[in-house]
C-alpha positions in Angstrom: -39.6 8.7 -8.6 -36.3 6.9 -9.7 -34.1 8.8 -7.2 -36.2 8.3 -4.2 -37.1 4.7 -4.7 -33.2 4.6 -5.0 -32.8 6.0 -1.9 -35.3 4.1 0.0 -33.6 0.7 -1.6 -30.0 2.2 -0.3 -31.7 2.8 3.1 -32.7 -0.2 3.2 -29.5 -1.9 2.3 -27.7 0.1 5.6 -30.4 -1.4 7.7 -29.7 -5.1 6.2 -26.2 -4.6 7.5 -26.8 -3.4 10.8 -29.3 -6.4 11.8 -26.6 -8.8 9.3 -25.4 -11.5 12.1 -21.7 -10.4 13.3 -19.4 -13.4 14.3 -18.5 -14.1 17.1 -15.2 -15.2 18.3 -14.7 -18.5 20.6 -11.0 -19.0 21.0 -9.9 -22.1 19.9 -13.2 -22.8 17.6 -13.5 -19.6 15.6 -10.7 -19.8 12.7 -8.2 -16.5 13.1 -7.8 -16.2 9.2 -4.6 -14.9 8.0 -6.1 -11.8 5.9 -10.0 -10.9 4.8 -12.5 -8.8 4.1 -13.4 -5.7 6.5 -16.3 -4.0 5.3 -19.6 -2.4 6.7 -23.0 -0.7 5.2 -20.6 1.4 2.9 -19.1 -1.1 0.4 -22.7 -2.5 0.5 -24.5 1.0 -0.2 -22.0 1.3 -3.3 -22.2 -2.4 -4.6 -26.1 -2.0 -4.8 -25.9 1.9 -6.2 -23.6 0.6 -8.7 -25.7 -2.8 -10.2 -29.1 -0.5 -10.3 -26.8 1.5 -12.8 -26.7 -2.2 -14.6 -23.9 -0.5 -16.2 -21.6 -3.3 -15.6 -18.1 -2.7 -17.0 -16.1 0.1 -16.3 -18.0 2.9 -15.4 -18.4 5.8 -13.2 -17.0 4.5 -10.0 -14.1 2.9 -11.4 -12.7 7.0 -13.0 -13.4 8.2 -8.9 -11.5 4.8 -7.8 -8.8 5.8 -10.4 -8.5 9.5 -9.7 -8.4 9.0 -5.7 -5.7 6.2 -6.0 -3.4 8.3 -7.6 -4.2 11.3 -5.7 -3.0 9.0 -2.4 -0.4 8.0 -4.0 0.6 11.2 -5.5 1.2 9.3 -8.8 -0.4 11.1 -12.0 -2.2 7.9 -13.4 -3.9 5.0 -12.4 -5.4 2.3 -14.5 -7.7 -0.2 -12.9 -8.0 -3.8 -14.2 -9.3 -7.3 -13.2 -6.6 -8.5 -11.0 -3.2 -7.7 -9.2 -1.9 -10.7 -12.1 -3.5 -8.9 -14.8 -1.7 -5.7 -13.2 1.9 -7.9 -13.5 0.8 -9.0 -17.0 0.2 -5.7 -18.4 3.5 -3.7 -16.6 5.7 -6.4 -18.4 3.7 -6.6 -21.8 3.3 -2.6 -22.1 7.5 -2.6 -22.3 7.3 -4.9 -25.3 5.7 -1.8 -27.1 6.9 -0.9 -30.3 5.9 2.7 -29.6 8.5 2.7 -26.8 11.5 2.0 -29.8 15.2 1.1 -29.0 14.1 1.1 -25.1 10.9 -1.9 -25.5 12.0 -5.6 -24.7 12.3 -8.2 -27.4 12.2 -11.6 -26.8 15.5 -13.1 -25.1 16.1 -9.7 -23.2 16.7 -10.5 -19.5 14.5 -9.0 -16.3 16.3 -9.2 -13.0 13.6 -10.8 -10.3 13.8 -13.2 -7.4 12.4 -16.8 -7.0 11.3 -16.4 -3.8 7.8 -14.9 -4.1 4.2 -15.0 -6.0 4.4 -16.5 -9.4 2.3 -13.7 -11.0 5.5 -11.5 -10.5 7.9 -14.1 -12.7 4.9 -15.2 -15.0 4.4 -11.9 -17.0 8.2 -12.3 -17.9 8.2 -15.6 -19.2 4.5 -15.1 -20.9 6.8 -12.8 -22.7 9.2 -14.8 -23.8 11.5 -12.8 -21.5 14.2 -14.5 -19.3 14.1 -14.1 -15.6 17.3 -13.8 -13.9 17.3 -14.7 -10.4 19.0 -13.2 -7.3 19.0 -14.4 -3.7 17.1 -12.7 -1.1 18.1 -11.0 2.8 16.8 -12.8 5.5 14.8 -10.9 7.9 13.6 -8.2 5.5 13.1 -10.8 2.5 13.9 -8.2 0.2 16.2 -8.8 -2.8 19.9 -8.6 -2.1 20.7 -5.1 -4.1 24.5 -5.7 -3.8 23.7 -8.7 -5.9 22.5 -6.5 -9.1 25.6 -5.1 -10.5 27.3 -8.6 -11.2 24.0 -9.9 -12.9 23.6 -7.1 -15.1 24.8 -8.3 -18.6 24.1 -6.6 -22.2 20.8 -8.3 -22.1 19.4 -7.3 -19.3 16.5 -4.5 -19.7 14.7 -4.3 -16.6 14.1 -5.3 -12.7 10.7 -6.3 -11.5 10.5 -7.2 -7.7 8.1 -7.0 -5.2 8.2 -5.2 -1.4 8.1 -8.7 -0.1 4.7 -8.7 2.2 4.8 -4.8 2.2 8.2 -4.7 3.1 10.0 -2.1 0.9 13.3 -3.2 -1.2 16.3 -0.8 -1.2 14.8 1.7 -3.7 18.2 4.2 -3.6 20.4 1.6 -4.9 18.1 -0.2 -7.2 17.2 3.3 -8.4 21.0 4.1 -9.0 21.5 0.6 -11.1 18.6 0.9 -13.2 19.6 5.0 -14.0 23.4 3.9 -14.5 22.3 0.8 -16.7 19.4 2.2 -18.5 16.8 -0.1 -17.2 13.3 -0.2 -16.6 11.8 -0.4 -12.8 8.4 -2.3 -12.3 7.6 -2.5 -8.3 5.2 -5.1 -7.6 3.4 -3.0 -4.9 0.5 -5.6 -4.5 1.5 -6.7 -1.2 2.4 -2.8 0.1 -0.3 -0.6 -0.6 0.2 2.2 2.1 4.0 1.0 2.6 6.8 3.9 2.7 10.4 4.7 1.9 12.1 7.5 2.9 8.5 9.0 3.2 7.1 8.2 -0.1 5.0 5.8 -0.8 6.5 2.6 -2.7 4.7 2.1 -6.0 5.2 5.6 -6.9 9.5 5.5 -7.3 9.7 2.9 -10.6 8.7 3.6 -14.2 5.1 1.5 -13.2 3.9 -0.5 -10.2 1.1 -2.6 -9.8 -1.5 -3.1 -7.1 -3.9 -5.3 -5.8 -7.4 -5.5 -4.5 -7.6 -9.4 -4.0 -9.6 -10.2 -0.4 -6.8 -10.8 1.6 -5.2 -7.5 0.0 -5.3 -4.1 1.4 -8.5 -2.9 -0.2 -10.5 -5.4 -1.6 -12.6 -5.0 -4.5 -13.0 -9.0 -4.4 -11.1 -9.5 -7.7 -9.4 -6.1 -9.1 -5.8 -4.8 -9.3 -4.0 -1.5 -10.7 -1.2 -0.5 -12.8 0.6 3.1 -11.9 2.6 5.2 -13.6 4.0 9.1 -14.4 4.4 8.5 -17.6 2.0 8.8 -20.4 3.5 7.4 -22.9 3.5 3.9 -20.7 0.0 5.2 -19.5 -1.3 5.2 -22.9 0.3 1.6 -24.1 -1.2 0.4 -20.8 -4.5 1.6 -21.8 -4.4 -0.2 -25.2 -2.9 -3.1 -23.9 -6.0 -3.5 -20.9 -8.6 -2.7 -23.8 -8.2 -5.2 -25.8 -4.9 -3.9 -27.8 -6.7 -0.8 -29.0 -5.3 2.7 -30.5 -8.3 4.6 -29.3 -8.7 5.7 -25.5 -12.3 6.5 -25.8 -14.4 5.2 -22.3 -16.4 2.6 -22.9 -20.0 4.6 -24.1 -18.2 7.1 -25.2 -17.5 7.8 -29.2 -14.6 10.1 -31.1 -13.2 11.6 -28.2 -10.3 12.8 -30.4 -12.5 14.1 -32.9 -10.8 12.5 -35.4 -12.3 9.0 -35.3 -13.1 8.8 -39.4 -10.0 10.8 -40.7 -6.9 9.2 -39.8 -5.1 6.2 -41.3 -3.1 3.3 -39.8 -1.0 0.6 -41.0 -2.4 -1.3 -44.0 -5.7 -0.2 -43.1 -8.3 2.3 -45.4 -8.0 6.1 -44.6 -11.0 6.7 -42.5 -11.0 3.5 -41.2 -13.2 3.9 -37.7 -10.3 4.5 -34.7 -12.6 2.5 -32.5 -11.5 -0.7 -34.4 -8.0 0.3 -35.1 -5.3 -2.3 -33.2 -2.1 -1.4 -32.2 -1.2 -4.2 -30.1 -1.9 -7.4 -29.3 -3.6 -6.9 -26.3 -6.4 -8.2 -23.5 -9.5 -7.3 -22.3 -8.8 -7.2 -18.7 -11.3 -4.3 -17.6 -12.9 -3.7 -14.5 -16.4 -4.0 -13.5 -18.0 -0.8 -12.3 -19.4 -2.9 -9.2 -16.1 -3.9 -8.0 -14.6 -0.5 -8.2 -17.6 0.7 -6.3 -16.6 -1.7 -3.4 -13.4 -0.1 -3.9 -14.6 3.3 -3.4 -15.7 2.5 0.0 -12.8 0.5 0.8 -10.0 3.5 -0.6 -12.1 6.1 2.5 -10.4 3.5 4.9 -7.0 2.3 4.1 -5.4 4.9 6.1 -7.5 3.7 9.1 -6.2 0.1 7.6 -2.6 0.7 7.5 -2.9 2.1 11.4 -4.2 -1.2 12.3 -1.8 -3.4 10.2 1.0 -1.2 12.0 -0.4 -1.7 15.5 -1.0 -5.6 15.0 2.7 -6.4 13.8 4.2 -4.1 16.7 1.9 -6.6 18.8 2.8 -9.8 17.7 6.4 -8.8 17.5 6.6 -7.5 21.4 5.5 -10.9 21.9 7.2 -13.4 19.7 10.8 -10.8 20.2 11.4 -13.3 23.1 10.9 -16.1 21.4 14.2 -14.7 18.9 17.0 -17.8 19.9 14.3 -20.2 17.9 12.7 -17.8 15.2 14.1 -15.0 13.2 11.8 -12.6 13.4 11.0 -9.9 10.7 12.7 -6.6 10.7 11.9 -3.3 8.5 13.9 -2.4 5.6 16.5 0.8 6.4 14.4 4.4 5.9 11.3 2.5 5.4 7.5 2.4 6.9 5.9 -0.7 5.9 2.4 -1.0 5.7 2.6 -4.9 7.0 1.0 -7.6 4.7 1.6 -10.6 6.8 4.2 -11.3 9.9 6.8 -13.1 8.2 8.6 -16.2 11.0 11.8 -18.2 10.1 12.3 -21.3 12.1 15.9 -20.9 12.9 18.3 -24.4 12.1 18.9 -26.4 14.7 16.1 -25.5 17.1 14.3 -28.9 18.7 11.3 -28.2 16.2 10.5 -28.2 12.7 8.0 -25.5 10.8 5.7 -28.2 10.2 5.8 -28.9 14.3 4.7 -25.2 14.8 2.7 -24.7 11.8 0.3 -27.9 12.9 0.4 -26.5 16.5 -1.3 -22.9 15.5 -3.4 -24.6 12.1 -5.1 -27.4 15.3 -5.4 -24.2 17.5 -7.4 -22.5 14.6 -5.0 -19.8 13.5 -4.4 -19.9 10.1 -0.3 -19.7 8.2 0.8 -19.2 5.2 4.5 -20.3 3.5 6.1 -17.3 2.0 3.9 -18.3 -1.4 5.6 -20.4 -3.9 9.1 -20.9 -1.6 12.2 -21.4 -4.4 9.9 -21.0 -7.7 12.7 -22.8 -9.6 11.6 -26.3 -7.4 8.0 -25.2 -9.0 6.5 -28.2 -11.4 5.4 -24.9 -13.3 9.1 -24.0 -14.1 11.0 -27.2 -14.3 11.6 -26.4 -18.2 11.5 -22.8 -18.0 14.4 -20.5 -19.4 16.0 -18.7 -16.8 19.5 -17.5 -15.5 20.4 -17.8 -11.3 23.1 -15.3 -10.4 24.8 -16.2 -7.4 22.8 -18.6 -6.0 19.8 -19.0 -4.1 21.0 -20.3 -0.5 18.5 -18.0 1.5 15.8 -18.9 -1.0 15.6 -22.1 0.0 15.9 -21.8 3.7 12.9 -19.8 3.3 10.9 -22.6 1.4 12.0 -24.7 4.2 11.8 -22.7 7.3 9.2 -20.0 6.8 5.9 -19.7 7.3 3.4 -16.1 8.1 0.1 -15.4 9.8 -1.8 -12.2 9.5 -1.7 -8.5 10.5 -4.7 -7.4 8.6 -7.5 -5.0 10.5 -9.9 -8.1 10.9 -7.8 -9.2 14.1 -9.3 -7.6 17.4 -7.1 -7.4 20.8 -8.7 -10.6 21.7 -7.5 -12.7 19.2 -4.1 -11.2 19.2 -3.9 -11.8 22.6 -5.3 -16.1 21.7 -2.4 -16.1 19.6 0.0 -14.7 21.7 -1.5 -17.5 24.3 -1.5 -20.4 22.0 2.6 -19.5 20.6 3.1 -19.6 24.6 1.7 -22.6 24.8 3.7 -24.3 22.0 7.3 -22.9 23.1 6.2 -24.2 26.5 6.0 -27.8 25.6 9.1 -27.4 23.3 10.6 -26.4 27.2 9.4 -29.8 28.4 10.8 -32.2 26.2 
């Protein structure tokens, strides 16, 4: 009786979508959104299937989310958790790991980043009591200037974390090269890249752990959710502690003495016997998934590749368009050997042009097409990091251009031909009364 009413409610849900009221678009009223959620009956079907389980934390859905994310990838493990920051969080924090030895970071150890990106990429490091050190970026690709590295690289420094900068790939060779020459740990922040390529391999799979993200505006979109990756389980397994709540045992959640040894082993200070399921071996989170998001992520994984197509086809539009624009904007250009899977279409207003990015930004924003700054600009000029302990190699010249100068609008599969084609008209429309003046 269970299974049919089941599938009579599931039935029902496919025929709530198809009646659901689909907007509309009215150029110029109708808000072209820089990223959102594309979804049909599927991602409904799943969400409903996964809340009559009433399992509610990490369940059934989320080990199929995990297992088909790394088979994608081609990574060997996958660990889902709340968020893309909580990904960022747990990357850094699992190399503080005492299991890890000579090669975990202590406090005061230094991790080669940039200021010019998300904060969730540098907070992680200072939550650790880490110190970020700081390294211009390129313009155009926005990537981190590799030939930068070397000369930062002091007997302090343990690791680079950086992210493919709105799913453009960094130069994995050379960083590669540095951190195998130097000894140092690779995270890629991947949250902005899912789907991207380098040399034919897909970013998040080259450093010793990557992270991804299934925010709304993301990729996928599990609503909140994110992902940390690795091939190595050792990391895999302090990863695992770390996300449940700084545990030694890997049992799933409903699930008792996997290792069959959960009454007959002995840690630290503790008893012998002392039940594993309570045993701590670091100080960790609970930053678990809930099986009703990774349901939604389920039916979202069936159609990234469909997703990337369209995130490909949508930057190759706006760029035939805006390319003859290029003696006012600096337009975005691919990293060498790479394939990016396009988070956002990236614009510099060049110096000297008879406009400002606020002139053009208020243009498209009154015309209903939604921008974005390259997030928080020069994170150093941040009230957040005024006091913060860092080191800036080099200098951040380009970094600040970019909080000046810089602004994105989207690429994500939401956009139809029409409202390509309503921005294309309404940039045309701007560059025309710049012609005027």
């Amino acid at each position: 009786m269970g299974t049919k009413l089941r599938k009579e409610i599931l039935s029902k849900v496919k025929e709530f979508y198809k009646i659901k009221d689909k907007e509309k678009f009215v150029p110029g009223k109708t808000l072209i959104n820089y990223a959102g959620r594309v979804y049909d009956e599927k991602e409904l079907i799943n969400l409903i299937d996964a809340s009559l389980d009433f399992w509610l934390t990490t369940g059934r859905y989320a080990l199929e989310f995990e297992k088909k994310l790394a088979y994608f990838l081609k990574i060997k493990y996958c660990l889902l958790t709340n968020s893309g920051s909580s990904a960022n969080l747990l990357a850094v924090s699992a190399l503080t790991s005492p299991l890890l030895k000579e090669k975990r970071l202590k406090p005061g150890d230094e991790v080669i980043t940039t200021a010019c990106g998300f904060p969730t990429t540098l907070n992680p490091i200072l939550q650790n009591n880490l110190v970020p050190v700081f390294i211009d970026i390129n313009l155009g690709t926005y990537d981190i200037q590799v030939d930068k590295i070397e000369k930062a690289i002091t007997k302090k420094t343990k690791a680079i974390f950086v992210a493919h900068t709105l799913g453009n790939p960094f130069n994995l060779d050379k960083i590669l090269k540095l951190a195998d020459k130097y000894g140092l740990w690779l995270l890629e922040d991947n949250c902005d890249a899912l789907g991207s390529r380098y040399k034919g391999k897909y970013t998040g799979t080259f450093g010793h752990i990557s992270t991804a993200s299934f925010y709304p505006a993301h990729h996928i979109t599990m609503g909140e959710g994110g992902a940390v990756l690795t091939n190595d389980p050792l990391l895999k397994k302090i990863i695992l502690s770390f996300r449940d709540w700084g545990r030694d045992c890997f049992c799933e959640p409903g699930h008792d003495n996997t290792c069959g040894k959960r009454f007959s082993q002995q840690f630290g200070e503790l008893p012998p016997g002392y039940d594993h399921k309570y045993v701590y071996s670091h100080i960790g989170y609970n930053l678990k998934v809930t099986d009703m998001q990774a349901a939604i992520g389920c039916a979202q994984l069936e159609k990234l590749p469909g997703f990337i197509e369209a995130r490909k086809n949508n930057f190759t539009a706006l760029y035939n368009h805006l390319r003859k624009y290029n003696k006012f904007l600096v337009l975005p250009e691919a990293t060498e050997n790479s394939e990016p899977s396009w988070f956002g279409f990236p614009i510099l207003v060049k110096q000297g042009v008879p406009f400002s990015r606020s002139d053009i930004v208020n243009y498209l924003e009154k015309n209903r097409i939604a921008t974005r700054m390259l997030f928080g600009g020069n994170l150093t000029k941040q009230p957040a990091y005024l006091k913060s302990k860092y080191r800036v190699s080099g200098g951040l010249k380009n970094t600040d251009l970019v909080m000046n100068n810089l602004f994105w609008i989207g690429v994500y599969p939401g956009l139809t031909e029409e409202k390509i084609d309503y921005i294309e008209k309404i940039f045309k429309q701007f560059f025309n009364l710049q012609e005027k003046r």
